[in-house]
C-alpha positions in Angstrom: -3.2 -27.7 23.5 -5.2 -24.0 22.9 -8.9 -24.9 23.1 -10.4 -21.8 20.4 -13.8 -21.1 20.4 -15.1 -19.1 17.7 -18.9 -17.8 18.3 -21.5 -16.8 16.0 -21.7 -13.2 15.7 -24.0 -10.6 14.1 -21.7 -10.4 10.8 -22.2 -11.4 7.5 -20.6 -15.0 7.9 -22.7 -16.6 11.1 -20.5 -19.1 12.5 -20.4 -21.3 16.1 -17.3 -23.9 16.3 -15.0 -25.6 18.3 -11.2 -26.6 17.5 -7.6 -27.0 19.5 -4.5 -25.8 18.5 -1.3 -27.8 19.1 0.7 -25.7 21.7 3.7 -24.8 19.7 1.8 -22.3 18.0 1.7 -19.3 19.6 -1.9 -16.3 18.6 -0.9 -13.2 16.4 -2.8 -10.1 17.6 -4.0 -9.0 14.4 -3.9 -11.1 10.8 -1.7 -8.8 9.1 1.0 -8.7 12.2 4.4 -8.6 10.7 6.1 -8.4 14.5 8.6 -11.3 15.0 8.8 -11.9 10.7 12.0 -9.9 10.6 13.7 -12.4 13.1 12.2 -15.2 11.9 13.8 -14.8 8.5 16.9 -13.8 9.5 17.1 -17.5 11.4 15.3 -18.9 7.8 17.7 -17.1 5.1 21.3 -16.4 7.1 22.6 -15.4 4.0 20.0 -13.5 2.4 19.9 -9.6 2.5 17.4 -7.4 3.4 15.3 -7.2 0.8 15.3 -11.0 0.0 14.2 -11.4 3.4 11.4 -9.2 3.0 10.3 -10.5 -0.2 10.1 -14.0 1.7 8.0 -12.6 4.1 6.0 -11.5 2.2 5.3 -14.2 -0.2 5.1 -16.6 2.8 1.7 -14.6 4.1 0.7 -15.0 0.5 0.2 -18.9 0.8 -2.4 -17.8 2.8 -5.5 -17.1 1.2 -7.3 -16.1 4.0 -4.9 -13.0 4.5 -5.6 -12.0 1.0 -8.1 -9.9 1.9 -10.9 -11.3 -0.2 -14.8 -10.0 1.4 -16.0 -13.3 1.3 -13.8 -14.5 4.1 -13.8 -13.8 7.8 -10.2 -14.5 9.5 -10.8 -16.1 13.1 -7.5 -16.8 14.3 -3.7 -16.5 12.2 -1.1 -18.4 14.5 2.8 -18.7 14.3 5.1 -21.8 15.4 8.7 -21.2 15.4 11.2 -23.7 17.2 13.8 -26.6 16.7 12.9 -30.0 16.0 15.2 -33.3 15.4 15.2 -34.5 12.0 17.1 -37.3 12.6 20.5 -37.1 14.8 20.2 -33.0 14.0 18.3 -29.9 15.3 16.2 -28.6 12.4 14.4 -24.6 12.6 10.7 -25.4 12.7 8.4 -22.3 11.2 4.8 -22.7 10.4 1.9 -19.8 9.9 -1.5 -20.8 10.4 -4.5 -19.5 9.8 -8.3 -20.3 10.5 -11.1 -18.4 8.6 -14.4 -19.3 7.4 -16.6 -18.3 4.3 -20.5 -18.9 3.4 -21.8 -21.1 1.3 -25.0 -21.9 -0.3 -25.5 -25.0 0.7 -26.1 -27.1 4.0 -25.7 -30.6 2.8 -21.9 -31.3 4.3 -21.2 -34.0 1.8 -22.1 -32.6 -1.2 -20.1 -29.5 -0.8 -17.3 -31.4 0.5 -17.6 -33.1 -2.9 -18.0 -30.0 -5.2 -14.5 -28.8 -3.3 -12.6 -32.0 -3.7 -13.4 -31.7 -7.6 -12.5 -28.2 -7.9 -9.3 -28.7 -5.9 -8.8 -32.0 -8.1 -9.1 -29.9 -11.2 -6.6 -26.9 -10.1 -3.7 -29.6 -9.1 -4.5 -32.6 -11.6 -6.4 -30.7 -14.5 -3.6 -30.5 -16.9 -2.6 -34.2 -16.8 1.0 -34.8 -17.5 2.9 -36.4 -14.9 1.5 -40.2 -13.4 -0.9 -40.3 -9.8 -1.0 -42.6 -7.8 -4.2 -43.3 -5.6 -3.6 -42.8 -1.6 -5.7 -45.0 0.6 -5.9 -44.6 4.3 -7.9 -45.2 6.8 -9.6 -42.0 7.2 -8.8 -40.8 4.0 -8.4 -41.4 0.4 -7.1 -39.6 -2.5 -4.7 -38.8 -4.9 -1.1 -37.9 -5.2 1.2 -36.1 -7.6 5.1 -35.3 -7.7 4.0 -31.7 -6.0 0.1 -32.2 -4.6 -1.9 -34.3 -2.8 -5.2 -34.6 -2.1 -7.8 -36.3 0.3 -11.1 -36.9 0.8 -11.2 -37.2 4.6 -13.3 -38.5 7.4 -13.8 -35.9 10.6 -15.7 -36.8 13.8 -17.6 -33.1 12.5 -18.4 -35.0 9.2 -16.6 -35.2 5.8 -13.7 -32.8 4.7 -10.9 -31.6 2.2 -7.0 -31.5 3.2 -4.8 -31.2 0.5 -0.6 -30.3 0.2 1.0 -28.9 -2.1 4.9 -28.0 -2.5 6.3 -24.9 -4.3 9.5 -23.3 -4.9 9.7 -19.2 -4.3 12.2 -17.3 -6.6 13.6 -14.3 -4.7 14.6 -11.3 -6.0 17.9 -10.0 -5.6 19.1 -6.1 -5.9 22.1 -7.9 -8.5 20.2 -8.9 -11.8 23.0 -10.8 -13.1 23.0 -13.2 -9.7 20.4 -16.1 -9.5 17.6 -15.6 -7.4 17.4 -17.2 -3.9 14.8 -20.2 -4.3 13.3 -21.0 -1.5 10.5 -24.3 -1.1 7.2 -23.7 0.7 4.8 -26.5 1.3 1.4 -25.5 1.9 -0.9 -27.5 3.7 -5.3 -27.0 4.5 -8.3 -28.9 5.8 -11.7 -27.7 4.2 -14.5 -28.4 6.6 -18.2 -28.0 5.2 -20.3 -26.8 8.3 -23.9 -28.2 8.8 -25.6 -24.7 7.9 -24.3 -22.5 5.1 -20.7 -22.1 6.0 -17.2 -23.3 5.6 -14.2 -23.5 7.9 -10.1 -23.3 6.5 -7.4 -24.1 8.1 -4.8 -23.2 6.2 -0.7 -23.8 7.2 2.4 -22.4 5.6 5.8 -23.5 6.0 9.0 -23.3 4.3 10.5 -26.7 7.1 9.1 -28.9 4.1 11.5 -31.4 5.7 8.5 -31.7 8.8 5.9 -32.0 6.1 4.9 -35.1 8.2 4.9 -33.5 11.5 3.1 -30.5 10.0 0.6 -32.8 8.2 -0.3 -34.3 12.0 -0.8 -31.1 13.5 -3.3 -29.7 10.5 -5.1 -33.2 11.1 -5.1 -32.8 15.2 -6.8 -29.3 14.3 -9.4 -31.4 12.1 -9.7 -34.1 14.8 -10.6 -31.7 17.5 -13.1 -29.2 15.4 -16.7 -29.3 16.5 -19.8 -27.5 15.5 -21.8 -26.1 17.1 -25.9 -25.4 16.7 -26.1 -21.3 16.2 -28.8 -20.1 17.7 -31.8 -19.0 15.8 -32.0 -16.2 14.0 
């Protein structure tokens, strides 16, 4: 595991945490790094063409709202895994992109802004009503699921958070408008952590291997497991 400290520094988001990253995931040097993307979708879409691939890229970054490029958040750490795991008796490509940011809040009661962003997230996936939930009770989380989201309110040694996944299908475009467009399913997967003082930590991970949803679901909660706050020093 890849122990990542992020420290509080003198920007506008003052932050001081703790966290591991499973090992498989190997640092990008810069948020918006596109180096390895052009091989990685040429092992993800064999018979895509160029511009399919690109558009794949592209949109897979996009599940990311950290990369968005929105002021209010501060990108610590963006992360790609990229490897072969068994699914059964057969060697399945394994790609995930994760990324950690954080944002400020104005509030420092933990639980009642992991509340306020349980019910937002509850609103955005559930809102419309239509198809049956069904009610998810584990252990160290409970929630709610639906034929394409589901959502938890979970319980973190750093106190009470958010993870939530959702599954989409990307339409590609393709240079031939009277040929279908390449679909391609992403699941995206993120932990909202509340810190103790006026902050809020994402970990956000994309992946189009929606067939290791579960082994990508363990690694976001590993990342939860091992986060720790820390007390930033007075101002």
């Amino acid at each position: 595991m890849i122990q990542q400290v992020a420290e509080m520094q003198p920007r506008r988001i003052p932050y001081a945490f703790r966290y591991e990253i499973p090992e498989e995931f190997t640092c990008l040097p810069d948020p918006t790094a596109s180096d390895g993307w052009d091989e990685v979708m040429r092992e993800l879409l064999p018979a895509a063409d160029d511009e399919q691939r690109n558009a794949a890229s592209q949109q897979l970054r996009g599940q990311l709202p950290q990369l968005s490029g929105e002021a209010e958040q501060s990108v610590i750490l963006t992360a790609m895994c990229l490897g072969i795991e068994e699914v059964g008796d057969e060697g399945r490509l394994s790609m995930g992109l994760l990324a950690v940011s954080v944002r400020s809040s104005d509030h420092s009661d933990q639980l009642m802004t992991a509340e306020g962003i349980y019910r937002a997230k509850e609103q955005k996936f559930f809102g419309e009503g239509g198809a049956p939930l069904q009610e998810v009770d584990y252990e160290l989380g409970k929630g709610t699921q639906g034929p394409q989201d589901m959502l938890l309110a979970a319980k973190l040694p750093s106190g009470p958070g958010v993870m939530s996944t959702s599954l989409r299908s990307l339409k590609l475009p393709t240079s031939d408008e009277t040929l279908p467009g390449m679909v391609l399913p992403v699941a995206s997967l993120q932990l909202v952590v509340p810190a103790p003082r006026n902050y809020i930590v994402y970990v956000t991970i994309a992946t189009p291997s929606v067939f290791l949803l579960d082994s990508y679901g363990e690694r976001l909660a590993h990342i939860g497991r091992t986060l720790s706050f820390d007390s930033p020093e007075a101002e």
